[in-house]
PATORGU-564277 format. One record per residue (C-alpha): residue in three letters; x, y, z. Coordinates in steps of 0.25 Angstrom, whole numbers, plus 5000, padded with zeros to 4 digits. Example, Ala and Ser with C-alpha at 12.3 -4.5 7.8 and 13.67 -1.06 7.14 Angstrom:
BEGIN
+------+------+-------+------+
: type : east : north :   up :
+------+------+-------+------+
:  ALA : 5049 :  4982 : 5031 :
:  SER : 5055 :  4996 : 5029 :
+------+------+-------+------+
This chain:
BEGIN
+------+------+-------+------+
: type : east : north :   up :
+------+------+-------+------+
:  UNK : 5000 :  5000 : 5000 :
:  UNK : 5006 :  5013 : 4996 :
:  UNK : 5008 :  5025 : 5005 :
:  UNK : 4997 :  5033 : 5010 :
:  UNK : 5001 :  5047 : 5000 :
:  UNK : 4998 :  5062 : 5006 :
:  UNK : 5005 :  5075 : 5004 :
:  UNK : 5009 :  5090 : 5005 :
:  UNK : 5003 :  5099 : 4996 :
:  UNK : 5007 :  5115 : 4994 :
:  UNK : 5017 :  5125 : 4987 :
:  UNK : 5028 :  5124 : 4992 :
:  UNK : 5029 :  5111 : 4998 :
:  UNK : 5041 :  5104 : 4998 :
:  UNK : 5045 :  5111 : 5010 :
:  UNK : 5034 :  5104 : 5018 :
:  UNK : 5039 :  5095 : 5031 :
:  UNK : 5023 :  5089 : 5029 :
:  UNK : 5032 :  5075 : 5021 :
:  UNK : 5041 :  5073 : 5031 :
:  UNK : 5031 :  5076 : 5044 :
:  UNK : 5021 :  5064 : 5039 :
:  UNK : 5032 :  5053 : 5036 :
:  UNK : 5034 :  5055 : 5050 :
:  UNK : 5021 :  5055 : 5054 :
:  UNK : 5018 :  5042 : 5045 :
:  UNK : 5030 :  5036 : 5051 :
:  UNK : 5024 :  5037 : 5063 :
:  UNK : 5012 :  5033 : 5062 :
:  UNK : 5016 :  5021 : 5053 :
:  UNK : 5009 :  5024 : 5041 :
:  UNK : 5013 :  5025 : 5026 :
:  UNK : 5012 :  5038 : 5018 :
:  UNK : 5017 :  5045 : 5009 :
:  UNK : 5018 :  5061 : 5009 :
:  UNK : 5024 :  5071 : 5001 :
:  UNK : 5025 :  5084 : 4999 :
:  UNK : 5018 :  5092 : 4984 :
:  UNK : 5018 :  5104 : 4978 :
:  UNK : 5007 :  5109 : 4973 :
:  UNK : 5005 :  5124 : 4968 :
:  UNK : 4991 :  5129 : 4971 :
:  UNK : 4985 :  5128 : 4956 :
:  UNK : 4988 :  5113 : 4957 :
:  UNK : 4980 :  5112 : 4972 :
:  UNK : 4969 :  5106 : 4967 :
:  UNK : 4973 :  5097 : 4957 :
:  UNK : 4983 :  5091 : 4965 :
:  UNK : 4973 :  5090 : 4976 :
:  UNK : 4965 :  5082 : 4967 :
:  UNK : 4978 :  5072 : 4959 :
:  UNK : 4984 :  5071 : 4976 :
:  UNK : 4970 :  5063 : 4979 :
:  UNK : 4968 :  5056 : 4966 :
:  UNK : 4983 :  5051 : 4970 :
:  UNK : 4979 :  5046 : 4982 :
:  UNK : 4984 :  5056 : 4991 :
:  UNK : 4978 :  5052 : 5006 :
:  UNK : 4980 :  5066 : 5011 :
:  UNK : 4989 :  5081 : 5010 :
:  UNK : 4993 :  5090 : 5017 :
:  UNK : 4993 :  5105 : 5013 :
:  UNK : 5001 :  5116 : 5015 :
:  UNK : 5002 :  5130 : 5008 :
:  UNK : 4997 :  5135 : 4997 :
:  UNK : 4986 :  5125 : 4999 :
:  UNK : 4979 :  5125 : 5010 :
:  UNK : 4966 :  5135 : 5007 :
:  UNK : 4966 :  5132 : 4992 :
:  UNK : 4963 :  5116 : 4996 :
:  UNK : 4951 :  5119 : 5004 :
:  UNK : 4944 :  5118 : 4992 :
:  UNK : 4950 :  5108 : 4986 :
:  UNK : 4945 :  5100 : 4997 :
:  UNK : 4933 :  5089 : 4997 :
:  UNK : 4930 :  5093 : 5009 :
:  UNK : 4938 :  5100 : 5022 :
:  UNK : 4937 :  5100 : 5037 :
:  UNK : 4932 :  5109 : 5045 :
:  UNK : 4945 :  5115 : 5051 :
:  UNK : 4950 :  5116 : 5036 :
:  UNK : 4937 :  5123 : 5032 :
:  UNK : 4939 :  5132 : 5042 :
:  UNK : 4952 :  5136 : 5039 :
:  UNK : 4949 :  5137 : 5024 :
:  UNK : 4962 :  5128 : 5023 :
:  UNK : 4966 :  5113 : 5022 :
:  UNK : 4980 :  5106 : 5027 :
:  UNK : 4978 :  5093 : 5024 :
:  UNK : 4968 :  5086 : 5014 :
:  UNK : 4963 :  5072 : 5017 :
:  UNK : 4959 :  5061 : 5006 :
:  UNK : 4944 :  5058 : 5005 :
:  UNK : 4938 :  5051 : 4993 :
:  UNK : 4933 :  5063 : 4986 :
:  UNK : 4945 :  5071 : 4989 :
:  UNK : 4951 :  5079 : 4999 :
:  UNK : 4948 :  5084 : 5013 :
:  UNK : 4955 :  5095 : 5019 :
:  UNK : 4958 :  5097 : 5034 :
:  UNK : 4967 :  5108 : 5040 :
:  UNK : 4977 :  5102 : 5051 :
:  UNK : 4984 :  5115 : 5052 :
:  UNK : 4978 :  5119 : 5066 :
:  UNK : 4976 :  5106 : 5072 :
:  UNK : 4992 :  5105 : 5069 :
:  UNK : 4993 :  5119 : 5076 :
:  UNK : 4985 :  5117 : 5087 :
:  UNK : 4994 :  5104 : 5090 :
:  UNK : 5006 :  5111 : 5089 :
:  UNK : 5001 :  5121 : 5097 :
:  UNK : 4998 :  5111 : 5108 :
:  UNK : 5013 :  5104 : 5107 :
:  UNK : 5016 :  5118 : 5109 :
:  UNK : 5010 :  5120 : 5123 :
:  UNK : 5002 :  5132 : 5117 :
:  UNK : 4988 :  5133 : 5121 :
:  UNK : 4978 :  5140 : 5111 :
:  UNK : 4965 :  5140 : 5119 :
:  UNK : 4964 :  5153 : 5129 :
:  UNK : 4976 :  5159 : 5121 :
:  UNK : 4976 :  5172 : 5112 :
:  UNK : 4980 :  5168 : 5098 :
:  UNK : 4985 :  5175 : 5087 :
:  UNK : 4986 :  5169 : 5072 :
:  UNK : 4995 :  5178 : 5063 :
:  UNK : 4990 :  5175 : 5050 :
:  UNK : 4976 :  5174 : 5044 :
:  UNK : 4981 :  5165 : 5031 :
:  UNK : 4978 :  5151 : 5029 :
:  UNK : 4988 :  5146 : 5040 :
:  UNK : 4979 :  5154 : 5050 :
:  UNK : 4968 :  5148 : 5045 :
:  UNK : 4972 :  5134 : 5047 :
:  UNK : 4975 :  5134 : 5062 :
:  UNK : 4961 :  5146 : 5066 :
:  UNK : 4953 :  5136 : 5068 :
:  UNK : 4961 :  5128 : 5076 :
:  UNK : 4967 :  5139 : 5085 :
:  UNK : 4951 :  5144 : 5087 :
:  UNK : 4947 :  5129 : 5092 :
:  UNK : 4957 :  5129 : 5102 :
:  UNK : 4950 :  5141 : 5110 :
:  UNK : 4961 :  5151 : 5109 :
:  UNK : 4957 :  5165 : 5118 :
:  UNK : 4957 :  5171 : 5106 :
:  UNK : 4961 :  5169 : 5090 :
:  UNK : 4968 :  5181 : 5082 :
:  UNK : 4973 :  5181 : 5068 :
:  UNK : 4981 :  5192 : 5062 :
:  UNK : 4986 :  5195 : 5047 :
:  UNK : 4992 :  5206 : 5042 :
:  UNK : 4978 :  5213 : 5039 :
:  UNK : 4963 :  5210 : 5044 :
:  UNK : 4958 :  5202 : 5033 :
:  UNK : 4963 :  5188 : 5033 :
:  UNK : 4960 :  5187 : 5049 :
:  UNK : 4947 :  5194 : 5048 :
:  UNK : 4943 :  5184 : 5038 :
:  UNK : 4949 :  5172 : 5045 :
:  UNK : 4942 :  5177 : 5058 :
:  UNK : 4928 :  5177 : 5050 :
:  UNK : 4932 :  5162 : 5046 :
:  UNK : 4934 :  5157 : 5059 :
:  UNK : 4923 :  5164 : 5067 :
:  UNK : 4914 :  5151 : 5065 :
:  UNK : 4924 :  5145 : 5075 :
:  UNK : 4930 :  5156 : 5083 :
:  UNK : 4934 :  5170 : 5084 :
:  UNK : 4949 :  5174 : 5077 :
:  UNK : 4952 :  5188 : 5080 :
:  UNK : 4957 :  5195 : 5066 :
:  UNK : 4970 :  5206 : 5066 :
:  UNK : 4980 :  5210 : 5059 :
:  UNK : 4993 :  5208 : 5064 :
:  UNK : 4994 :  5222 : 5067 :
:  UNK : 4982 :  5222 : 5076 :
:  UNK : 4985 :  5214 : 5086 :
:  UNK : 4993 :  5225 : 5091 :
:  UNK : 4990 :  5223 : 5107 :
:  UNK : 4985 :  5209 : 5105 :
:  UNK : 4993 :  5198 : 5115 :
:  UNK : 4993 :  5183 : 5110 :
:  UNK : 4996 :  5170 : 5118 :
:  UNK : 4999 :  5164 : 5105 :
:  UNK : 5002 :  5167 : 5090 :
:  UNK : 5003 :  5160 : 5078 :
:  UNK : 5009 :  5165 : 5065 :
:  UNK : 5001 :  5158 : 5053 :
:  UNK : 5006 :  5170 : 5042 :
:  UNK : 5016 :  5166 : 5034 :
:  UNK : 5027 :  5179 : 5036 :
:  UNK : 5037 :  5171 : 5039 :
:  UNK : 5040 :  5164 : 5029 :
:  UNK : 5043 :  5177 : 5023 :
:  UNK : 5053 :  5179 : 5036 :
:  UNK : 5043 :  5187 : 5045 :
:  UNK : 5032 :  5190 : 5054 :
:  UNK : 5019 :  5196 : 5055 :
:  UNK : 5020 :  5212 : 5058 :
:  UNK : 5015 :  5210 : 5071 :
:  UNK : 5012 :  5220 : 5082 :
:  UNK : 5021 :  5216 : 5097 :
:  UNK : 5016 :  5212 : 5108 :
:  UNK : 5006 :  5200 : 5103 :
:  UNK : 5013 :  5187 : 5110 :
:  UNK : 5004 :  5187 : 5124 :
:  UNK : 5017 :  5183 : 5135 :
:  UNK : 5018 :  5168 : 5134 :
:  UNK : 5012 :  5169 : 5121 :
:  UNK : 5017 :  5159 : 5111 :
:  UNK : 5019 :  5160 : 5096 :
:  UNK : 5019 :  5148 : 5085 :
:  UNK : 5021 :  5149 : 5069 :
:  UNK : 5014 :  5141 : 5060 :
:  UNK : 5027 :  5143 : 5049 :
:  UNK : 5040 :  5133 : 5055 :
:  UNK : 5054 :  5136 : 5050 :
:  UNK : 5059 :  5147 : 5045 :
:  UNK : 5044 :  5153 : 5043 :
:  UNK : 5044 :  5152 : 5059 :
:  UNK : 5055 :  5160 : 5060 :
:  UNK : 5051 :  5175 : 5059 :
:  UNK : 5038 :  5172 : 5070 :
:  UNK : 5047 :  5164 : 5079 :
:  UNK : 5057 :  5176 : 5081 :
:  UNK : 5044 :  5185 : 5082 :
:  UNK : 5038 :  5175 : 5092 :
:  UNK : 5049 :  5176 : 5100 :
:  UNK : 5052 :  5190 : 5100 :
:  UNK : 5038 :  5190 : 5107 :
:  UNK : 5043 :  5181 : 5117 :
:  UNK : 5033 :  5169 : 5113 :
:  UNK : 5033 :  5157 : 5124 :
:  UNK : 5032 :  5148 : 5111 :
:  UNK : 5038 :  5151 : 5098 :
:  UNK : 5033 :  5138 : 5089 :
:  UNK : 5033 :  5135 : 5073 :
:  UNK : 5024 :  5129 : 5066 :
:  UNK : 5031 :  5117 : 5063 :
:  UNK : 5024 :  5109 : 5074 :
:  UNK : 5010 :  5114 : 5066 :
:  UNK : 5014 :  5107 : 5055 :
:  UNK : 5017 :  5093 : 5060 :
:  UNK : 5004 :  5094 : 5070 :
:  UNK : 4995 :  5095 : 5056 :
:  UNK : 5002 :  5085 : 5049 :
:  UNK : 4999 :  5075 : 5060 :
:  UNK : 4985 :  5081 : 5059 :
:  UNK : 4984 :  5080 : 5044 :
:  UNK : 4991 :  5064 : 5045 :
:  UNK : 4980 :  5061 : 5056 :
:  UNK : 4968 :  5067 : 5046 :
:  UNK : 4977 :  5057 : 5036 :
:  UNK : 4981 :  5045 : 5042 :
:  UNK : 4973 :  5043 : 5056 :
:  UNK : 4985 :  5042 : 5064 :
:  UNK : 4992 :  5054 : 5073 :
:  UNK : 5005 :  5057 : 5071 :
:  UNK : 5016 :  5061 : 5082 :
:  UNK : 5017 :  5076 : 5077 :
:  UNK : 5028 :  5079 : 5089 :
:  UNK : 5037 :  5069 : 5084 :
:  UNK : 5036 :  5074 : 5070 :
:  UNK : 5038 :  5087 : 5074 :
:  UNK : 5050 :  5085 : 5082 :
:  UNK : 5056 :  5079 : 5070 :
:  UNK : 5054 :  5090 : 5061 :
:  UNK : 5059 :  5100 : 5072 :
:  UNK : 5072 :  5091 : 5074 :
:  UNK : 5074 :  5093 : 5057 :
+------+------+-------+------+
């Protein structure tokens, strides 16, 4: 019997740590797959979509560009991934696929590893862009004291709080507006630095004890982690535990077993 086949889909993607994170959890598990990374530019999403489960593809992950356009691409989606107008991991069904969005079950878990409490704590999201939407949902069921997201200008959070108000409130700012605002914990979901930088963002926002964690790992981190620690963060974290927490959520929704995602992550953190 040949191997169970899933992969990785975005552009760029060869980069993608997604290969080598579920051989391990597969070893571990004691199951036999087969996973790969592909490129795919966003003209080709759908008809890839289409000749990946004509192949016999049991599941993907997916990664940027991707993640909004395949919504509707999908035979049908979750609630979470309908909610967040996104989809990380498409699951194989008879009449094609169904999307799910892992990325803030993954965050939540992480979070917990983490020792860093959501519920009762003032939260900030910096970003309002499809990385934001993925882990809103999430962070509202956790109960947090209160939800704010902040982009550069009003629009994209004010649009993302309308979204969300089925499930909870999400305070909208601009970045500059939370001028006097105090936070016990914020997560940077904008993508400033891959560019080698930060938000513009007013001082005085980390509450004392506060913590701080980066959706971005590896040189992306960098520029929020000097930032966060300028502020003097209790916790400074990437997002590279994020990542490894929604693999194992996406090989779960795949597969049925549930992989040790600490084991894999101390791998990855050891190089």
């Amino acid at each position: 019997m040949s191997a169970a086949r899933f992969a990785v889909i975005g552009q760029p993607v060869s980069h993608s740590k997604s290969p080598r994170i579920h051989a391990a959890f597969a070893r571990e598990c004691g199951v036999d797959i087969e996973y790969t990374a592909i490129e795919v530019a966003p003209k080709e999403l759908a008809n890839q979509l289409a000749t990946l489960h004509a192949d016999g593809y049991v599941g993907l992950n997916v990664t940027l560009p991707h993640k909004a356009a395949a919504v509707a691409l999908c035979a049908g989606v979750s609630e979470r991934a309908q909610l967040a107008g996104a989809v990380n991991c498409l699951i194989r069904s008879d009449d094609g696929w169904r999307g799910d969005n892992t990325d803030g079950e993954g965050l939540l878990r992480d979070l917990s590893r983490l020792g860093l409490v959501v519920a009762g704590a003032r939260v900030l999201v910096l970003g309002a862009g499809g990385a934001a939407r993925g882990i809103v949902g999430p962070l509202l069921a956790a109960a947090p004291a209160s939800l704010t997201v902040s982009g550069r200008n009003p629009w994209k959070p004010e649009e993302l709080a309308e979204q969300f108000k089925p499930v909870g409130t999400v305070i909208p700012r601009t970045h500059l507006a939370l001028k006097g605002d105090a936070y016990d914990l914020i997560i940077n979901a904008t993508s400033a630095g891959h560019d080698g930088g930060v938000p513009r963002l007013p001082p005085g926002l980390l509450a004392a004890g506060g913590a701080c964690y980066d959706l971005s790992y590896g040189a992306a981190f960098e520029p929020f982690a000097a930032w966060a620690r300028a502020q003097g963060a209790s916790v400074v974290a990437d997002g590279l535990g994020m990542l490894v927490e929604q693999a194992a959520a996406s090989f779960t929704l795949w597969l049925g077993p549930a992989p040790d995602a600490e084991a894999v992550l101390a791998t990855l953190r050891a190089g």
